[in-house]
Biopython code that builds the backbone (N, CA, C, O; Angstrom):
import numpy as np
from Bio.PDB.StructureBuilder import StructureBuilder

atoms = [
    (1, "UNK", "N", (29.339, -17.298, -18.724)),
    (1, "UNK", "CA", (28.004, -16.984, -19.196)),
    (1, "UNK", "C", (27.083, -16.881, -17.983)),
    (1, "UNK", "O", (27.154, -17.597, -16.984)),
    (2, "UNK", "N", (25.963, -15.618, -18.263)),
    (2, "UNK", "CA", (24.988, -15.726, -16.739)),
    (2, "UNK", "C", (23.483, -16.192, -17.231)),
    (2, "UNK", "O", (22.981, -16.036, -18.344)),
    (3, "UNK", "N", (23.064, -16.653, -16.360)),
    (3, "UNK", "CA", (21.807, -17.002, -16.827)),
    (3, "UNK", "C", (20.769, -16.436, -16.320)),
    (3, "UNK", "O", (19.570, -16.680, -16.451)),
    (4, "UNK", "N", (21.448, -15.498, -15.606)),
    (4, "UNK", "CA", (20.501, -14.290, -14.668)),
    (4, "UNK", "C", (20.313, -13.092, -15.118)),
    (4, "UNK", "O", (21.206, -12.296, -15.408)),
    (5, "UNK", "N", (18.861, -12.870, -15.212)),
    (5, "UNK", "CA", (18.251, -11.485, -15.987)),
    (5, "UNK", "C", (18.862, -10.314, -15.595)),
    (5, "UNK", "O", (18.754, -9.340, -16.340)),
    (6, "UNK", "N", (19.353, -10.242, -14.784)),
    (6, "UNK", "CA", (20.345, -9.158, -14.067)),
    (6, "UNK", "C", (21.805, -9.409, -13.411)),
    (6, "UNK", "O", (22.280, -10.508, -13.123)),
    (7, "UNK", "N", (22.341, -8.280, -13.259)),
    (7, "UNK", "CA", (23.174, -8.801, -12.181)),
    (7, "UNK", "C", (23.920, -7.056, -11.374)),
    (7, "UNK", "O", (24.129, -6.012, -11.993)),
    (8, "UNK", "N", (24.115, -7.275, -10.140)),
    (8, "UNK", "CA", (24.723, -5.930, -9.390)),
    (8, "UNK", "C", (26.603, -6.651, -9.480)),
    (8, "UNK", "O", (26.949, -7.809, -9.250)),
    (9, "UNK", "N", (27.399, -5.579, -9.851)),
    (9, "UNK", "CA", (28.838, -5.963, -9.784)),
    (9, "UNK", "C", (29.506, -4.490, -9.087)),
    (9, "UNK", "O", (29.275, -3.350, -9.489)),
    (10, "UNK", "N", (30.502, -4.932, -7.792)),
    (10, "UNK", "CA", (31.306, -4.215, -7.455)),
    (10, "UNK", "C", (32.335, -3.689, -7.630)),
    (10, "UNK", "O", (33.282, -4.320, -7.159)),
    (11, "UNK", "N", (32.639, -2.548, -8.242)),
    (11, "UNK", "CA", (34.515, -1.982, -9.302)),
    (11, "UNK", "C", (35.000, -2.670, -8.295)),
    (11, "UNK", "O", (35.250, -3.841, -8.580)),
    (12, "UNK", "N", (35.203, -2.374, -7.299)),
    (12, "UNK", "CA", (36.232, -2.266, -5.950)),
    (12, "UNK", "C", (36.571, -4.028, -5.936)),
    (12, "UNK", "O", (37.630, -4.585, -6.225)),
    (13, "UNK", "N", (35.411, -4.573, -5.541)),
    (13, "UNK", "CA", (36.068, -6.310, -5.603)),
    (13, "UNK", "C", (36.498, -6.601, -6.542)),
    (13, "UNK", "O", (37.569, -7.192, -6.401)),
    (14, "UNK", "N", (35.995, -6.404, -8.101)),
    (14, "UNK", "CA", (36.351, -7.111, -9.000)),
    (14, "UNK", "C", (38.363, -6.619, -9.078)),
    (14, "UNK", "O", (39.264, -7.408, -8.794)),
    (15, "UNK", "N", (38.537, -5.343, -9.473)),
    (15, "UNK", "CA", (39.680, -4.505, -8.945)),
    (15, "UNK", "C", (40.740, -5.780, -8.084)),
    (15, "UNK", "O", (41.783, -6.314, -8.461)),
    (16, "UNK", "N", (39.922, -5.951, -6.788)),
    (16, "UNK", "CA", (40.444, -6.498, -5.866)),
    (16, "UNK", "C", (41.125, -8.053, -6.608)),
    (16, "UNK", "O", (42.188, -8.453, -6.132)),
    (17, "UNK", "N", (40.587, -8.724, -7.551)),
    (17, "UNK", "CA", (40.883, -9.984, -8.229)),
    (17, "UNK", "C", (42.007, -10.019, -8.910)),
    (17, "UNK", "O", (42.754, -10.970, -9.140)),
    (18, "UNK", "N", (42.075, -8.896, -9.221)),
    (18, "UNK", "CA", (43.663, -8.614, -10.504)),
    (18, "UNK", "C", (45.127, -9.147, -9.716)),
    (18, "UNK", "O", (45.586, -8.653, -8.686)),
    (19, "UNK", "N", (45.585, -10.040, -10.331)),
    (19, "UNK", "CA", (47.124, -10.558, -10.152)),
    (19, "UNK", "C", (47.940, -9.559, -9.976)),
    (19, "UNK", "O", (49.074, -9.874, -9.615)),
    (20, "UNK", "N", (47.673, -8.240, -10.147)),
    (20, "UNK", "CA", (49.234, -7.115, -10.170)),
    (20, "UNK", "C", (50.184, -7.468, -11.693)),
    (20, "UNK", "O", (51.206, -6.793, -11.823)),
    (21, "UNK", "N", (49.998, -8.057, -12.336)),
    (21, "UNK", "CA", (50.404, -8.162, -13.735)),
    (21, "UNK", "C", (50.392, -7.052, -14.301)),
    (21, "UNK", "O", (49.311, -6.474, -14.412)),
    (22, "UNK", "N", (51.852, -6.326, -14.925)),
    (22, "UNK", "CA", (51.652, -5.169, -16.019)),
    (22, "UNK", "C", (50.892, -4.834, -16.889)),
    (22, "UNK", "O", (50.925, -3.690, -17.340)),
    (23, "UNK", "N", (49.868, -5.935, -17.406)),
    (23, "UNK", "CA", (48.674, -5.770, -18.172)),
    (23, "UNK", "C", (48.102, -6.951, -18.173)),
    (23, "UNK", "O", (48.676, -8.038, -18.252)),
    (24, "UNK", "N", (46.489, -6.661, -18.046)),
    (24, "UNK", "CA", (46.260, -7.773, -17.215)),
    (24, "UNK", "C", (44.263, -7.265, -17.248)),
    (24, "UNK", "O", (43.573, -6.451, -16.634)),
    (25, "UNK", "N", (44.021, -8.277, -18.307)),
    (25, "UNK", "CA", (42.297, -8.582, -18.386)),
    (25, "UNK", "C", (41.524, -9.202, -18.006)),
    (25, "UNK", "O", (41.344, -10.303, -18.524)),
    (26, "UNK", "N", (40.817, -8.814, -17.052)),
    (26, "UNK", "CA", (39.843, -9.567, -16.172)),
    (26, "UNK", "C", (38.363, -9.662, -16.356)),
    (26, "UNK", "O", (37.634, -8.918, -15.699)),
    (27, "UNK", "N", (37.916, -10.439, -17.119)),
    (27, "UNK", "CA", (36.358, -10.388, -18.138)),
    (27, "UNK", "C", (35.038, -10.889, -16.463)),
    (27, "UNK", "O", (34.865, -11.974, -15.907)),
    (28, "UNK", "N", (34.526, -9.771, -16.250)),
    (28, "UNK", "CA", (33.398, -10.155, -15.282)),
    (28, "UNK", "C", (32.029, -10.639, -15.514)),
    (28, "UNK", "O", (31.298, -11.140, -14.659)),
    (29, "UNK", "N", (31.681, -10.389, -17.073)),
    (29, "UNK", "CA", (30.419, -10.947, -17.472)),
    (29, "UNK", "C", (30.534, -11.263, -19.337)),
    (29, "UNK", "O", (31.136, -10.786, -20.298)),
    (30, "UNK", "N", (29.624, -12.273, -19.081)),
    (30, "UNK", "CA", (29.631, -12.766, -20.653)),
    (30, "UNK", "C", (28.590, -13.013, -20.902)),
    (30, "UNK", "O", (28.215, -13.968, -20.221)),
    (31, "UNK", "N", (27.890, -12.670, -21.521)),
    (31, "UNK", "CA", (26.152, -12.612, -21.768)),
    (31, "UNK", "C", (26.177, -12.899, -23.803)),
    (31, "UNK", "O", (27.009, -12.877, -24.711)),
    (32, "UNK", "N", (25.287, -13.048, -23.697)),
    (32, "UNK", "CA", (24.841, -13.407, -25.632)),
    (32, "UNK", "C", (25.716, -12.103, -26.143)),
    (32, "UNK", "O", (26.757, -12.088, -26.801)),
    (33, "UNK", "N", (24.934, -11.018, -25.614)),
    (33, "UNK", "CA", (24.945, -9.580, -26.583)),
    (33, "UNK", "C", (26.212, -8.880, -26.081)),
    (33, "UNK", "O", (26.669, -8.003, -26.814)),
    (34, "UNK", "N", (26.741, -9.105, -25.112)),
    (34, "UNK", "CA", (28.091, -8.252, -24.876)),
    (34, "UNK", "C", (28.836, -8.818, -23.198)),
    (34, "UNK", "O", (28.321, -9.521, -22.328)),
    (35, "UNK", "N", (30.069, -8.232, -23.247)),
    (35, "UNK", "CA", (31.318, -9.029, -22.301)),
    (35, "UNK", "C", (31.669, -7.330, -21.989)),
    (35, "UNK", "O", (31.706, -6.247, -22.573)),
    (36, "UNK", "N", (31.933, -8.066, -20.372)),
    (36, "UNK", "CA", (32.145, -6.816, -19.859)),
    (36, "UNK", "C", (33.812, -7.044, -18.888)),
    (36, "UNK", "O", (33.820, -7.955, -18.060)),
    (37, "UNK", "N", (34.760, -6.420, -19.016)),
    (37, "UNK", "CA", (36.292, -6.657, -18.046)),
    (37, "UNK", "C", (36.396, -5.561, -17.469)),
    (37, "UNK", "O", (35.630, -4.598, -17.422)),
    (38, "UNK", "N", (37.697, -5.805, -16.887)),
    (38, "UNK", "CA", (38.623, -4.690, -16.497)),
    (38, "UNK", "C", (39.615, -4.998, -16.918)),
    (38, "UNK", "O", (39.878, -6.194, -17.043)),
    (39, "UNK", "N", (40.578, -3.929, -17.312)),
    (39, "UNK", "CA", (41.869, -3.873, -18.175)),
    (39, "UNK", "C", (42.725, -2.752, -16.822)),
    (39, "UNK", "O", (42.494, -1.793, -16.084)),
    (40, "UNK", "N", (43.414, -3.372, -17.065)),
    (40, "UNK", "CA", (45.051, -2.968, -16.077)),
    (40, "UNK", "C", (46.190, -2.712, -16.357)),
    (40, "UNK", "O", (47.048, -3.594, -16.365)),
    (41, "UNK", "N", (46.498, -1.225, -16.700)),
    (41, "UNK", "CA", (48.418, -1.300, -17.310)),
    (41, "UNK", "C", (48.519, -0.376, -16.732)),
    (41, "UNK", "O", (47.937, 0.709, -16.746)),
    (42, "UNK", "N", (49.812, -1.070, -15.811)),
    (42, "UNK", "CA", (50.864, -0.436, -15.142)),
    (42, "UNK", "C", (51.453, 0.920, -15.395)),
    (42, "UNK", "O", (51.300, 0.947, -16.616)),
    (43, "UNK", "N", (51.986, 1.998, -15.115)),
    (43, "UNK", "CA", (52.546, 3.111, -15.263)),
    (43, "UNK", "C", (53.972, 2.390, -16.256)),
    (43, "UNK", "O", (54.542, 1.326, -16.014)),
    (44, "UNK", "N", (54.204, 3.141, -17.133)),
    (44, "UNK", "CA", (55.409, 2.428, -18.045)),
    (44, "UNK", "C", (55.436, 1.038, -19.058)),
    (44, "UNK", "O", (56.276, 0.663, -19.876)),
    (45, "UNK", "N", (53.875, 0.338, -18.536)),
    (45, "UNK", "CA", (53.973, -1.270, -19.144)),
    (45, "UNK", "C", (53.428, -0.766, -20.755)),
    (45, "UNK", "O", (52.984, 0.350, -21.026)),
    (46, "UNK", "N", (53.585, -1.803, -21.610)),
    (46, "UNK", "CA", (53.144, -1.741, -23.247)),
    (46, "UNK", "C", (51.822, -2.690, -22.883)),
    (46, "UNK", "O", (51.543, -3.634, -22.144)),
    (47, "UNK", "N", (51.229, -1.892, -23.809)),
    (47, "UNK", "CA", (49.773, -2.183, -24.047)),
    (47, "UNK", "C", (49.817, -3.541, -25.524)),
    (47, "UNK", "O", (49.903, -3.173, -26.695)),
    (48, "UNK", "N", (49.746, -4.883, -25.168)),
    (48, "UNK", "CA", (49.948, -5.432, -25.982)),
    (48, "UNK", "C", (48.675, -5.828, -26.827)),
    (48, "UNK", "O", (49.007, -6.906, -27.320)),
    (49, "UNK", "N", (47.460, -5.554, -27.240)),
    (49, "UNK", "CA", (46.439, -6.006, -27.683)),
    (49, "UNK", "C", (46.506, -5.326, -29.160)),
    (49, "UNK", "O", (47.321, -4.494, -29.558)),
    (50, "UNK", "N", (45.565, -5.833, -29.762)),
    (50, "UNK", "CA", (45.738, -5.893, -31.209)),
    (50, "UNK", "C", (43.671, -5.284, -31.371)),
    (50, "UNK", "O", (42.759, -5.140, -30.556)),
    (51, "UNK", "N", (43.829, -5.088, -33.073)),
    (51, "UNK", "CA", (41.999, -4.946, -33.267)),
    (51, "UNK", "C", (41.616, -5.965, -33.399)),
    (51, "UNK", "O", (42.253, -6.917, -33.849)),
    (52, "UNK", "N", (39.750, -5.956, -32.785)),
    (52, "UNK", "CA", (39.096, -6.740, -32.174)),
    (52, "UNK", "C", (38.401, -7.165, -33.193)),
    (52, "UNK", "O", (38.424, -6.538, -34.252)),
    (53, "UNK", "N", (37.622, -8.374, -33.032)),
    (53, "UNK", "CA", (36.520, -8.446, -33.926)),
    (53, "UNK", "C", (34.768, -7.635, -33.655)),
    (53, "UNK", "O", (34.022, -7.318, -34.581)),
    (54, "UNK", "N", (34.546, -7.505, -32.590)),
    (54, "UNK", "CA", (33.792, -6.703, -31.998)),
    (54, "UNK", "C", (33.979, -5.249, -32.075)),
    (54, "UNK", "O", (35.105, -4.832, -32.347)),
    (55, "UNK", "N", (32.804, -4.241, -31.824)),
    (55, "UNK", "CA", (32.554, -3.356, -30.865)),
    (55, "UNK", "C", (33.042, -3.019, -29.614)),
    (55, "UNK", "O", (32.806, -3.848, -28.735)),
    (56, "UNK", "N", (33.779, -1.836, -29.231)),
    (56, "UNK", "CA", (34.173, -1.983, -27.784)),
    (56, "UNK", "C", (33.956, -0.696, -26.980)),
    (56, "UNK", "O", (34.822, -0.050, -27.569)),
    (57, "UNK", "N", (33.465, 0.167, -26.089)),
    (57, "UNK", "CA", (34.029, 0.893, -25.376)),
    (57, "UNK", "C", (34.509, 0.878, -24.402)),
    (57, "UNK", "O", (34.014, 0.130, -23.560)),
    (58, "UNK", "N", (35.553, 1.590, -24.082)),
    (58, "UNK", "CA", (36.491, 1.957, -22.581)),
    (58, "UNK", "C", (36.044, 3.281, -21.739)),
    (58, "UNK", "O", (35.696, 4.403, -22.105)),
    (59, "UNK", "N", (36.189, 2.722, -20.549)),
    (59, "UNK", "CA", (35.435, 3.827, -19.622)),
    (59, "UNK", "C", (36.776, 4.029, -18.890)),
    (59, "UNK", "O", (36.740, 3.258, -17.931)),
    (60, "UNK", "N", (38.009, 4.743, -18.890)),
    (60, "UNK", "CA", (39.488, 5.343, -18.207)),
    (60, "UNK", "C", (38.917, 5.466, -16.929)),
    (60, "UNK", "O", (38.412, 6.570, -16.725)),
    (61, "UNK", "N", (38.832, 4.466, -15.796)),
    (61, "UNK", "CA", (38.585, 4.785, -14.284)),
    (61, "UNK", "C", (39.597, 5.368, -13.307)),
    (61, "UNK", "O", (39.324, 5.985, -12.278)),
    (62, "UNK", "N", (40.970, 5.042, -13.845)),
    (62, "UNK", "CA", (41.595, 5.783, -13.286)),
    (62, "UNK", "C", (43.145, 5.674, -14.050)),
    (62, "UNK", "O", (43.259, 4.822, -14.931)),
    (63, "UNK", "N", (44.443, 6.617, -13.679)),
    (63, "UNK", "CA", (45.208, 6.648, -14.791)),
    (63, "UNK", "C", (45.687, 7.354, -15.485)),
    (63, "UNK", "O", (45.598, 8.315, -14.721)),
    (64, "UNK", "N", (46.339, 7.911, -16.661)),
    (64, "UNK", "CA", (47.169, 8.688, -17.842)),
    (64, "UNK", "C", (47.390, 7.933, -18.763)),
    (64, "UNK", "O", (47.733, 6.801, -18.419)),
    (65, "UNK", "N", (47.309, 8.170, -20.044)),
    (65, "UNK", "CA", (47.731, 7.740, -21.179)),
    (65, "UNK", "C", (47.879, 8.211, -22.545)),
    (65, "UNK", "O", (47.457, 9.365, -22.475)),
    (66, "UNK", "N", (48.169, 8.035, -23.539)),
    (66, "UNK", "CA", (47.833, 8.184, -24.182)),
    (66, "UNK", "C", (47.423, 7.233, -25.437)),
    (66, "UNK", "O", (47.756, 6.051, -25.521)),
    (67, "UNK", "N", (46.723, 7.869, -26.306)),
    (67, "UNK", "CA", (45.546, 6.328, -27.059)),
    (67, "UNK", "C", (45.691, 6.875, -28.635)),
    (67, "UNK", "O", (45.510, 7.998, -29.106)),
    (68, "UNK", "N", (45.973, 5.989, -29.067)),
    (68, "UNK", "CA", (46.557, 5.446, -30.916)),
    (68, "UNK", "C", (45.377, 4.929, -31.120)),
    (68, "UNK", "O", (45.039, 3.943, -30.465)),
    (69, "UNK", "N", (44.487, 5.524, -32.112)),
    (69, "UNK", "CA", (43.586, 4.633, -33.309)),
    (69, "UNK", "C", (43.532, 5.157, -34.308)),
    (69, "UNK", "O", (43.291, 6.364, -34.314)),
    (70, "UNK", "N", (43.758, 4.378, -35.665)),
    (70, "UNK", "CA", (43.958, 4.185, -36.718)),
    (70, "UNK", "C", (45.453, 5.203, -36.923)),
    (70, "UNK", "O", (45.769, 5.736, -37.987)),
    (71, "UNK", "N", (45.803, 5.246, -36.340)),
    (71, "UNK", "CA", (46.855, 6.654, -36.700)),
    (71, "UNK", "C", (46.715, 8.054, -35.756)),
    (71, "UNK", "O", (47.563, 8.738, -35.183)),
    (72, "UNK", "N", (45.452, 8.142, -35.850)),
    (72, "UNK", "CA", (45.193, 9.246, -34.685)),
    (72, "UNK", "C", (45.655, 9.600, -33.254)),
    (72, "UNK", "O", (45.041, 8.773, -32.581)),
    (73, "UNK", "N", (46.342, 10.309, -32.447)),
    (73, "UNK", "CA", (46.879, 10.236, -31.420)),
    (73, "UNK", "C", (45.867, 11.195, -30.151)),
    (73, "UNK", "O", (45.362, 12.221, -30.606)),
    (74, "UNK", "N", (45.659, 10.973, -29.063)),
    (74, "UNK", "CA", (45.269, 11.966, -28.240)),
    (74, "UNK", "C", (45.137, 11.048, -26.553)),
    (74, "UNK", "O", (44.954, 9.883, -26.198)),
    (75, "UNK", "N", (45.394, 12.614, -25.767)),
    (75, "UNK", "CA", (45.324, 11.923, -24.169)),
    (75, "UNK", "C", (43.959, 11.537, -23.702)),
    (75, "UNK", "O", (42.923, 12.192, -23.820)),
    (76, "UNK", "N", (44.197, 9.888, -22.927)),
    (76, "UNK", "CA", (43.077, 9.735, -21.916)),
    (76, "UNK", "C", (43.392, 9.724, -20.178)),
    (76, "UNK", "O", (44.325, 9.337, -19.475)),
    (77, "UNK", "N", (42.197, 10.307, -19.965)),
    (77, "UNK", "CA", (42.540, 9.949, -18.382)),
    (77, "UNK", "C", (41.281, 9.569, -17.562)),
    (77, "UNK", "O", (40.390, 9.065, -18.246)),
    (78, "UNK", "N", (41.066, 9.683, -16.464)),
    (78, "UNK", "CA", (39.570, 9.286, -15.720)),
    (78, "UNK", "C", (38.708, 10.210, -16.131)),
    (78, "UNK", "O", (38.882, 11.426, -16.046)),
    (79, "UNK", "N", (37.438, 9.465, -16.738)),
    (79, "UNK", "CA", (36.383, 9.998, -17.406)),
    (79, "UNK", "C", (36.225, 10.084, -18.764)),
    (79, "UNK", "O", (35.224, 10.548, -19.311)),
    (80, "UNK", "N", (37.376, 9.563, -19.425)),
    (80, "UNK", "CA", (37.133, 9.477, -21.334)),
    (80, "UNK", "C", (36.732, 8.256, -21.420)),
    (80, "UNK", "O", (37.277, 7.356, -20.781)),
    (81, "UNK", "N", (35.529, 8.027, -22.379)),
    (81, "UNK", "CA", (35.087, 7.807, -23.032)),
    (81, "UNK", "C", (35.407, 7.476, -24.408)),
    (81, "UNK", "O", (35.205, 8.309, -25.291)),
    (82, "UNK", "N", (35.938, 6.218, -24.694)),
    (82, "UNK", "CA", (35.909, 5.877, -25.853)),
    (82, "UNK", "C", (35.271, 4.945, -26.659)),
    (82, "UNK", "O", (34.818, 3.938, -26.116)),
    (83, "UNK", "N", (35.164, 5.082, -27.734)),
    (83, "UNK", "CA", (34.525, 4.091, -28.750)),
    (83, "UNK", "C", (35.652, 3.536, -29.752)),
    (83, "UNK", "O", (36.533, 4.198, -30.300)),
    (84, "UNK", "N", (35.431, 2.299, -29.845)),
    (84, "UNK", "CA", (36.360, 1.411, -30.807)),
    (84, "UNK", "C", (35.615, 0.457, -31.822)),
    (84, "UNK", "O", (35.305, -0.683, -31.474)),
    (85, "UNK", "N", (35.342, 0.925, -33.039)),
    (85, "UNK", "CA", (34.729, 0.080, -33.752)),
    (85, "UNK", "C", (35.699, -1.691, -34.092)),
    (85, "UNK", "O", (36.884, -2.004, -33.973)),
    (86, "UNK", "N", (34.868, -2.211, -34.390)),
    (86, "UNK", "CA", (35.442, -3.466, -34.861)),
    (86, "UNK", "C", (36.337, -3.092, -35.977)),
    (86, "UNK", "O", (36.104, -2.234, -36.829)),
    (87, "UNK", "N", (37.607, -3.990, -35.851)),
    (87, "UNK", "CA", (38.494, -4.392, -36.717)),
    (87, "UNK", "C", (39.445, -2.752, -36.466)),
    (87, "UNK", "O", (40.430, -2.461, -37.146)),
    (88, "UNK", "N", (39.005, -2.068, -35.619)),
    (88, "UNK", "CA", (39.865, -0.842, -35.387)),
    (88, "UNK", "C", (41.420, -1.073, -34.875)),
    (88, "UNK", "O", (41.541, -1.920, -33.990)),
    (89, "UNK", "N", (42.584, -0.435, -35.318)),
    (89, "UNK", "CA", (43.777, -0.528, -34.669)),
    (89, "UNK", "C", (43.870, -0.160, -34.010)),
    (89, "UNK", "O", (43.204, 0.834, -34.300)),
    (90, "UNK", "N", (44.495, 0.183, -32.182)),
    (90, "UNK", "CA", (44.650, 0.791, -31.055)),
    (90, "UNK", "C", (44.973, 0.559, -30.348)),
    (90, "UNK", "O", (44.792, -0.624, -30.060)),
    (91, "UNK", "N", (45.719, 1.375, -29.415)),
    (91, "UNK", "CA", (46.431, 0.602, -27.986)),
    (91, "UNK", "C", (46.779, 1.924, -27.295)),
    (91, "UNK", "O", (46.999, 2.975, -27.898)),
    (92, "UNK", "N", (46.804, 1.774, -26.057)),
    (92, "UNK", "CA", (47.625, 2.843, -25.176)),
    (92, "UNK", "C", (49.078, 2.649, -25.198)),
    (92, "UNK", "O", (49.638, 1.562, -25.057)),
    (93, "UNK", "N", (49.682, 3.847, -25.398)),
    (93, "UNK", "CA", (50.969, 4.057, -25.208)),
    (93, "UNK", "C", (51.157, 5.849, -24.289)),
    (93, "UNK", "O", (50.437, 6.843, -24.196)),
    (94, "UNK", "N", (52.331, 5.510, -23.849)),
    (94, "UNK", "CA", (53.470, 6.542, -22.745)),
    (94, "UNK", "C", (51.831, 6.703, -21.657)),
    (94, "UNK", "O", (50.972, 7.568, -21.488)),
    (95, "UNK", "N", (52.087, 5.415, -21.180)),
    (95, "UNK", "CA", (51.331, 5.129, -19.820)),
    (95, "UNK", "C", (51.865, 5.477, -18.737)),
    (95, "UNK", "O", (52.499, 4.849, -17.889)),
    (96, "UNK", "N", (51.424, 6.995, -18.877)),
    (96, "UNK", "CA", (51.984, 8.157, -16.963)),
    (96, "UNK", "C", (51.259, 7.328, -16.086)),
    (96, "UNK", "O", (51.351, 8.124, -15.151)),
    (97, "UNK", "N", (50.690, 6.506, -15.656)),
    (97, "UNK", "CA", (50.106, 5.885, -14.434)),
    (97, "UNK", "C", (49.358, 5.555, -14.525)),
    (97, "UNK", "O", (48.415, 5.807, -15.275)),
    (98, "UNK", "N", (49.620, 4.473, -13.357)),
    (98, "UNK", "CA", (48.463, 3.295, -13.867)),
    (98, "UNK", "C", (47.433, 3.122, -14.193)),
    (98, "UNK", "O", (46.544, 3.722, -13.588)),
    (99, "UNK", "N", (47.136, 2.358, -15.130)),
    (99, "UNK", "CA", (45.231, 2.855, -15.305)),
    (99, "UNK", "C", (44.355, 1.560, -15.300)),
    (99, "UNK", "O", (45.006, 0.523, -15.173)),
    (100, "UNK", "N", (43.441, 1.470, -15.377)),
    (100, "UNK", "CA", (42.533, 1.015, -14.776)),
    (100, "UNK", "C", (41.235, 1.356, -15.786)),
    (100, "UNK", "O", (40.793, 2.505, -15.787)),
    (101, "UNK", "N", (40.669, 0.385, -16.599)),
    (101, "UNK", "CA", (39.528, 0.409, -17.872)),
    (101, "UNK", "C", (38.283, -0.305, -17.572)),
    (101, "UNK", "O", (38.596, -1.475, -17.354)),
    (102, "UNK", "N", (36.963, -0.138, -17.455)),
    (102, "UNK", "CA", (36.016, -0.688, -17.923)),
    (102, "UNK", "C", (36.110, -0.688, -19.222)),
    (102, "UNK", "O", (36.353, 0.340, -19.855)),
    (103, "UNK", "N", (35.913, -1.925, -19.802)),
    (103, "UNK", "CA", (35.356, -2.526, -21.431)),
    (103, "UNK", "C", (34.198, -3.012, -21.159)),
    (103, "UNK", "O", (33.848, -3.418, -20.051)),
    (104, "UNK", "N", (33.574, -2.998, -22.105)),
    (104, "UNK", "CA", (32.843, -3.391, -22.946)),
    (104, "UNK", "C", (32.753, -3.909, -24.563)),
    (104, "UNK", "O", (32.493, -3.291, -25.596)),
    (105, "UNK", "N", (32.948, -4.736, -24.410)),
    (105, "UNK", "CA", (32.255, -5.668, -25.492)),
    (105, "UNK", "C", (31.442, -5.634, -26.266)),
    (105, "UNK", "O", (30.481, -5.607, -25.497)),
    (106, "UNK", "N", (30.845, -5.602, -27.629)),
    (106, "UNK", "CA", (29.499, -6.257, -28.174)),
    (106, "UNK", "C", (29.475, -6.974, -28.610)),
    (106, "UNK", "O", (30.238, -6.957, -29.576)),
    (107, "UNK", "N", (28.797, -8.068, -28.454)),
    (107, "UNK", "CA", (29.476, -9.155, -29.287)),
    (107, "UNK", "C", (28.906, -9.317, -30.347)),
    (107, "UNK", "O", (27.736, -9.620, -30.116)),
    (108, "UNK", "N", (29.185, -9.262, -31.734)),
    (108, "UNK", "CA", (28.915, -9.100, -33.056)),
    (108, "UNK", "C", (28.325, -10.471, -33.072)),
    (108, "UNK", "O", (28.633, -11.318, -32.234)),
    (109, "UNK", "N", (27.298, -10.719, -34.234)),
    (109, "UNK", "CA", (26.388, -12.061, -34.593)),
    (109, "UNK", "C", (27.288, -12.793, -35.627)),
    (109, "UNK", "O", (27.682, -12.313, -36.689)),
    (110, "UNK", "N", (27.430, -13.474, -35.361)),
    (110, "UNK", "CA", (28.384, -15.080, -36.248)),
    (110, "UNK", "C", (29.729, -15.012, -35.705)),
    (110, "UNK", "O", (30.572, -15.845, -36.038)),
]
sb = StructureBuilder()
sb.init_structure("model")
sb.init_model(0)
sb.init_chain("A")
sb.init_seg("    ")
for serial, (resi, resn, name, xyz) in enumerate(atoms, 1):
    if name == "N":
        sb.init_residue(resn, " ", resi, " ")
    sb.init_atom(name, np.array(xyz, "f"), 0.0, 1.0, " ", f" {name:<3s}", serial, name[0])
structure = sb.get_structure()
């Protein structure tokens, strides 16, 4: 949690923190209203996460994939933009290389 009205964060250091783990979430801020990570899967690794109770979008920083919600299939790569409502099903699968996610969080009230 921050208790600071602001804050400046660097991709590159935070990046720099990741274990090298095939998938692998690294949460950099946690504030009342929303949580912010980086998400990491390997070229070939399974995307093991499940739907959230929250709001989420993913910002693809770098990477190939492709992305399952609700049934729906289509490719991401650096620069998509997604939205994931709460309680949504989804995961990346046939991960061509490695990728690399800003999330975002919202964090829903109760």
């Amino acid at each position: 949690m921050s208790d600071k009205p602001w804050q400046v964060f660097d991709l590159a250091e935070i990046r720099q923190k990741l274990q090298g783990k095939p998938a692998e979430y690294l949460e950099f801020l946690s504030v009342p209203a929303l949580n912010c990570g980086i998400y990491f899967l390997a070229a070939g690794s399974k995307d093991m996460q499940s739907h959230h109770d929250d709001d989420e979008v993913y910002l693809v920083l770098s990477g190939k994939a492709r992305m399952r919600l609700d049934g729906a299939e289509r490719d991401v790569g650096p620069g998509s933009l997604l939205y994931v409502g709460a309680t949504t099903e989804h995961s990346f699968f046939e991960i061509e290389e490695d990728m690399t996610l800003l999330v975002i969080f919202a964090n829903m009230p109760g």
